[in-house]
C-alpha positions in Angstrom: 0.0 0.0 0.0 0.9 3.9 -0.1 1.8 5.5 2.8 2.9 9.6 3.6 5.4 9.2 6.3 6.6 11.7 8.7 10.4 11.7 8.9 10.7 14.6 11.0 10.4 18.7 10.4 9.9 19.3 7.0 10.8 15.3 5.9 7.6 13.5 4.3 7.9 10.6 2.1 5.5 8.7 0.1 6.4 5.0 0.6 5.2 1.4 -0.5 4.7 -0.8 2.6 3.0 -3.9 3.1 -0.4 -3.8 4.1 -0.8 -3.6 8.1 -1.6 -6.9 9.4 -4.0 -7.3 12.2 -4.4 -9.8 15.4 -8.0 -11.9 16.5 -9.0 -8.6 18.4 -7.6 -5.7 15.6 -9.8 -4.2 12.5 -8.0 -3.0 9.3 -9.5 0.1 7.6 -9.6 1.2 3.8 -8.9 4.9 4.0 -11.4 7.0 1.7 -10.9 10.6 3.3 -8.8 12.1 5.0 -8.9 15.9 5.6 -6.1 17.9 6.3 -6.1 19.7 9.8 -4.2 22.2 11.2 -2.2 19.7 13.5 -1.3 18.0 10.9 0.7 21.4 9.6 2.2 21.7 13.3 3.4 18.3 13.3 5.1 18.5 9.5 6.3 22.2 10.4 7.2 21.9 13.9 7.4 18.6 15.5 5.4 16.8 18.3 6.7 15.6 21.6 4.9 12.2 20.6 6.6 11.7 17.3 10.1 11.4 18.8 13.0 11.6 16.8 14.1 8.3 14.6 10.4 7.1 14.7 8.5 7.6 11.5 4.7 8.2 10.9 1.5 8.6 9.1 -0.2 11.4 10.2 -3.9 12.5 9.0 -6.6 12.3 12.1 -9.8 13.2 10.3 -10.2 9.9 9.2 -13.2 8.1 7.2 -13.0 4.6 5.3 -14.6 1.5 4.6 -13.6 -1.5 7.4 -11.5 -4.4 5.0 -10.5 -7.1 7.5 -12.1 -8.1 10.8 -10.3 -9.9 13.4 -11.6 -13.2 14.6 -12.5 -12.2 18.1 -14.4 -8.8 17.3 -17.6 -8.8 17.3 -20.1 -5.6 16.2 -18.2 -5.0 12.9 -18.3 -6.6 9.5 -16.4 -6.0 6.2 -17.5 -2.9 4.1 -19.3 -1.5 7.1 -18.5 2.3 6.5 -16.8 4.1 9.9 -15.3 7.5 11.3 -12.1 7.2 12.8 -12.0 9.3 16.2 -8.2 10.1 16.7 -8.1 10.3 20.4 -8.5 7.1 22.6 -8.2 7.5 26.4 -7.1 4.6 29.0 -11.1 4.7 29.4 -9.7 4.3 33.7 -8.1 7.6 34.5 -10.5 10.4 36.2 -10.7 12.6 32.8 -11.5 9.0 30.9 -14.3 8.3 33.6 -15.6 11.5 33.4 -15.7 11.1 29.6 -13.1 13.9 28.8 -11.2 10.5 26.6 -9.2 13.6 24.6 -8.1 15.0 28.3 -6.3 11.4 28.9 -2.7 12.1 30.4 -2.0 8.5 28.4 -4.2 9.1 25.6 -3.3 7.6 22.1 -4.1 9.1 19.2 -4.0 8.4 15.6 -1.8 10.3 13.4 0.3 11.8 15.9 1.2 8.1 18.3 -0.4 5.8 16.1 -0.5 5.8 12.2 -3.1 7.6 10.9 -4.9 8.3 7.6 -2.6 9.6 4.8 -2.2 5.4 3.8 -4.5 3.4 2.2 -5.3 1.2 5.1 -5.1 2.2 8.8 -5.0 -0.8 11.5 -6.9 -0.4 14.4 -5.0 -1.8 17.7 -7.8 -3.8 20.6 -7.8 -0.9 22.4 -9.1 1.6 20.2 -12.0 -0.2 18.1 -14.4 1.2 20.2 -13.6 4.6 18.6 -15.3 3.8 15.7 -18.1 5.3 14.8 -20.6 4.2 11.9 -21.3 6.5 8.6 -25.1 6.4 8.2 -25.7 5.3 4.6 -26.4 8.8 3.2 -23.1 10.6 4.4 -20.5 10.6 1.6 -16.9 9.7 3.3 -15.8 13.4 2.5 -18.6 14.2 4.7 -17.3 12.3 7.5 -14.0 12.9 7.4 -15.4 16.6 8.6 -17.0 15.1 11.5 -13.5 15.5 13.5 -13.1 18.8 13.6 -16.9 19.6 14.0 -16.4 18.1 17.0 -14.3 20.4 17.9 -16.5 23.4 17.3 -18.9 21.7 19.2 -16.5 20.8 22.1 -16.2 24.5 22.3 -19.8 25.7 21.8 -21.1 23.4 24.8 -18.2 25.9 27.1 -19.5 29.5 25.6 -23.5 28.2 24.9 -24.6 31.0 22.3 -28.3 31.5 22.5 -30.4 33.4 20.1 -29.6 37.3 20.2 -26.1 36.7 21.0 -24.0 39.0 18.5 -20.7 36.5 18.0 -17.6 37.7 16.8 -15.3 34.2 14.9 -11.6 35.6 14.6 -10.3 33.7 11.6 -12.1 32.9 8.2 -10.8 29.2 7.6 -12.3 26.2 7.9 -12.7 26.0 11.3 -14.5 29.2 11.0 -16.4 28.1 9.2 -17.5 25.6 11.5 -18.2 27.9 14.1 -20.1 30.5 12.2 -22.6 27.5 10.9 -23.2 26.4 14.6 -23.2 29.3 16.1 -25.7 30.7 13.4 -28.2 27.5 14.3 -27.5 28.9 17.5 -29.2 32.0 17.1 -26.6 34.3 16.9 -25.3 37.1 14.6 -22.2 36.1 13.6 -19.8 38.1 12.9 -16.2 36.5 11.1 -13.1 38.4 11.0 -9.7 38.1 9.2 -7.0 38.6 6.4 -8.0 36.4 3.2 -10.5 38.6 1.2 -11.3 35.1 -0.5 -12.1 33.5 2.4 -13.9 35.8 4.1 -16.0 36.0 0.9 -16.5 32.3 1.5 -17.5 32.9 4.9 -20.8 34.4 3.7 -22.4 31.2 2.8 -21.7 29.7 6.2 -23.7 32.4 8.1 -21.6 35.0 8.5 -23.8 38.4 8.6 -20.8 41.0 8.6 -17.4 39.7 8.1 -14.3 42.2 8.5 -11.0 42.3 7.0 -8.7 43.3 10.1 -6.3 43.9 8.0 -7.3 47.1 6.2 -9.5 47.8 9.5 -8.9 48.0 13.2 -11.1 45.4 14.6 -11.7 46.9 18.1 -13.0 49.7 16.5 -15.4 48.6 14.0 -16.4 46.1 16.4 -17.1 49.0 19.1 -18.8 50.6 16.1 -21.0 47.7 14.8 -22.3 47.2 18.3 -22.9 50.6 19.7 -19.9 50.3 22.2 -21.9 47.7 23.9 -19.1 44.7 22.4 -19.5 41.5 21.3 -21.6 38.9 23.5 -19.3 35.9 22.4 -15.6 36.3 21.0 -14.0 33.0 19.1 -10.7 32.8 18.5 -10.1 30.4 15.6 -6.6 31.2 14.9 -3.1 31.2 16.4 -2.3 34.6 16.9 -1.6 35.9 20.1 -2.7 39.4 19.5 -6.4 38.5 18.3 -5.9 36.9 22.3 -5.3 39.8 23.4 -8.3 41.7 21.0 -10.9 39.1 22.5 -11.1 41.1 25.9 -10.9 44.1 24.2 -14.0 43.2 22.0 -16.0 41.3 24.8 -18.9 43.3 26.6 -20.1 43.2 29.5 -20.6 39.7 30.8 -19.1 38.4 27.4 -17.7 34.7 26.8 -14.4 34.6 25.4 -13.3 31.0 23.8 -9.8 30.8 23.0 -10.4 28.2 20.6 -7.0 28.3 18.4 -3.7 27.1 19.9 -0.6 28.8 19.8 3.1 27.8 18.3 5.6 27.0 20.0 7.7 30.4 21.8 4.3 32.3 20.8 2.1 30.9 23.7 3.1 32.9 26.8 0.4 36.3 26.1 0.4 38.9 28.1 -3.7 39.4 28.7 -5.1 42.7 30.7 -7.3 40.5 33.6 -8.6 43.8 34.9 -10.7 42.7 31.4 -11.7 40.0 32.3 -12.4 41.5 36.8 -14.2 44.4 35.6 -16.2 43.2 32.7 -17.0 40.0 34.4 -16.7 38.1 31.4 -16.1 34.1 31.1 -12.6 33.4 29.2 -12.9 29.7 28.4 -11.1 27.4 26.0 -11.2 23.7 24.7 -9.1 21.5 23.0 -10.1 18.5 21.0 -13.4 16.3 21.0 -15.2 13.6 23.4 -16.5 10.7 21.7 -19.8 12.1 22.2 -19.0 15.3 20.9 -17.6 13.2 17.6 -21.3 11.3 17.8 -23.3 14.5 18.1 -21.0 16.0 15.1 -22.1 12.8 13.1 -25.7 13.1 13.6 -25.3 16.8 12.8 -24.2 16.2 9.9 -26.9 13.1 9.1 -29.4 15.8 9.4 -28.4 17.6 6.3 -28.8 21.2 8.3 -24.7 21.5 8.1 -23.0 22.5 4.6 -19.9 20.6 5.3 -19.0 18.9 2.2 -18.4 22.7 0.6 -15.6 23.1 2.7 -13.3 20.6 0.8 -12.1 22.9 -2.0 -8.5 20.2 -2.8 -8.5 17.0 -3.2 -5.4 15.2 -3.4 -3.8 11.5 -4.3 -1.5 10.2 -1.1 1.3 11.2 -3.5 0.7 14.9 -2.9 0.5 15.0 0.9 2.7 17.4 0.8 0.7 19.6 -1.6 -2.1 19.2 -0.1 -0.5 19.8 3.3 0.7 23.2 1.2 -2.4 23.5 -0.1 -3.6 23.7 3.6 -1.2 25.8 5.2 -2.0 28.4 2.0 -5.4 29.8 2.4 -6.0 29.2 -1.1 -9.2 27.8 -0.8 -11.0 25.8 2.3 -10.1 22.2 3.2 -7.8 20.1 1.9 -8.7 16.2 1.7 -6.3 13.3 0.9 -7.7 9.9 -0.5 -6.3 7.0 -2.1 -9.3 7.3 -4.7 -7.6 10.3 -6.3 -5.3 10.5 -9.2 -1.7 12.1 -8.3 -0.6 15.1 -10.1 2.3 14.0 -11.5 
C-alpha cells in the first residue's frame, strides 16, 4: 500500500509498505478521506513531543474509510461497514476518561500523531481503540465524514461559551474552522460576525452564516467592532486562529458579561500572552477554552451532519492522491481555498 510518512520537520515521504496486518482482536480500515487539519501542519512544520526523533509516521486524524479485514474475536463489525475514525482514545480508567473527557487522557493515544493515521491506504486499528469507531449512516458521503473531526471540535467549544439566540458573536479567523463555528453558532441564534486577512475566504465565509465579516487587515477590529455594536461589544468572541494578538483583542472586544473561547492554539515560543485580567475582573466576562473532542461530541457532530442542516462537504475545495500529501498539506497551510482532503481514490498530479 501507499503511505505519507513523517520523517521529521519538513521530511515527508511517500512509501510502498505492506499492508498492516491485524491480530484476533484488531480491524483493518480502507482509508477513503482524510482531511487535512491544522495539526497535521504543526506536526510537519514543527514537531510533536509524541513523534520522537528516529520514529516515522502517518499522520492524517480526520479519518473516514470502509472496514476491509475483521479480526476473529471482534464482534459488532463486519467487512465494508463504513466508519469515522476518532483520533483520540483515552485509557477509558483515569478520572478525565471516567468523566468522559477520553481527549483530556494524560495516556491518551491518538491516531496520526502516536499511532499511524490516515494519509495510507489502510489504517490498522489496535484492541484498544475499536471502540472509537463510529458508523457512517448510509447517506453521508466519506468526504462528509472525514469533517466530523473537527466539527467536534467546534462543538466541544460551543457546549463551554452556549450562544443563545440574540447573541451577537464575533469568529476571529475565516478558515475552515471558522467556518465551522459561524454555521453552529448561526443555528445557534446568533449574529455572527467573522473576522480576518484572506479577502477570499472571508467572501466564503458568507455562505456559512456569517452576517458581517471584516477584513482586520485594512480595518482596526476593536473599533469597528465598538462601532457595529454601539460600544456595547460582542456577546461571544471565538478565536479560531493562532495569533496571540487576536488573544489579546478578544477582551478588548467582549462586553459586559461576554464569553471569550480561546479556541485556536498557539506555536511554539508564541504561547506565553500577556492578557489585561482587569478585562476579564471588571467586565465580568467568562474566558474559556477547549481543545479537541469527546467521543460524544464526535457522535453529536455525526448526527449533525446526518441531518443535512450543516453544509460541510463545501468546505473541501483540494482534493489530493496520497502522493501529494505534501501539496495538499501546502495547499492547507496556503489559504488558497477551504479544506484540503487526501484519499487514495484520487489521481496524483504528476
Amino acid at each position: 500500500m501507499k503511505a505519507a510518512y513523517y520523517y521529521g520537520v519538513g521530511d515527508i515521504r511517500v512509501e510502498e509498505v505492506p499492508v498492516p496486518e491485524i491480530g484476533d482482536n484488531e480491524l483493518l480500515v480502507k482509508v477513503r478521506a482524510c482531511s487535512v487539519c491544522g495539526t497535521d501542519n504543526r506536526i510537519y512544520r514543527h514537531g510533536h513531543f509524541k513523534v520522537p526523533p528516529g520514529i516515522k509516521r502517518v499522520l492524517g486524524h480526520e479519518t473516514a474509510g470502509e472496514i476491509a479485514q475483521v479480526g476473529a474475536a471482534v464482534e459488532g463489525f463486519r467487512i465494508g461497514d463504513r466508519v469515522a475514525l476518532p483520533p483520540n482514545v483515552g485509557c477509558g480508567r483515569c478520572y478525565m476518561c471516567i468523566r468522559g473527557y477520553n481527549q483530556l487522557c494524560p495516556n491518551y493515544e491518538a491516531f496520526g500523531i502516536s499511532m499511524d493515521g490516515g494519509f495510507a491506504e489502510y489504517v490498522k486499528v489496535p484492541e484498544f481503540a475499536v471502540g472509537n469507531l463510529i458508523p457512517i449512516p448510509d447517506h453521508v458521503s466519506y468526504e462528509e465524514a472525514a469533517i466530523v473531526e473537527p466539527l467536534s471540535c467546534v462543538l466541544h467549544a460551543y457546549e463551554a461559551h452556549r450562544t443563545v439566540p440574540g447573541d451577537l458573536v464575533l469568529i476571529i479567523g475565516p478558515g475552515p474552522i471558522g467556518a465551522l463555528h459561524a454555521m453552529v453558532n448561526k443555528m445557534a441564534g446568533g449574529r455572527v460576525v467573522v473576522a480576518g486577512r484572506n479577502p477570499s475566504r472571508l467572501e466564503a465565509m458568507k455562505r456559512y452564516g456569517a452576517d458581517v465579516v471584516i477584513n482586520n487587515a485594512e480595518t482596526d477590529l476593536i473599533a469597528e467592532m465598538a462601532r457595529l455594536t454601539g460600544g456595547r461589544g460582542a456577546d461571544v468572541v471565538i478565536t479560531a486562529n493562532s495569533d496571540p494578538e487576536m488573544q489579546k483583542a478578544a477582551l478588548e472586544i467582549a462586553g459586559y458579561h461576554g464569553r471569550v473561547s480561546l479556541f485556536g492554539g498557539l506555536p511554539k515560543g508564541k504561547e506565553h500572552v500577556t492578557l489585561n485580567t482587569n478585562l476579564i475582573h471588571y467586565k465580568e466576562l467568562v474566558v474559556t477554552a477547549t481543545t479537541g473532542s469527546s467521543l460524544l461530541d464526535v457522535h453529536k457532530a455525526m448526527d449533525m451532519i446526518a441531518s443535512g442542516k450543516l453544509d460541510v462537504k463545501s468546505l473541501i475545495t483540494g482534493t489530493f492522491a496520497i502522493e501529494d500529501t505534501v501539496a495538499a498539506l501546502d495547499y492547507a497551510a496556503s489559504g488558497a481555498g477551504m479544506k484540503a482532503l487526501v484519499s487514495a481514490d484520487v489521481p496524483a498530479r504528476h
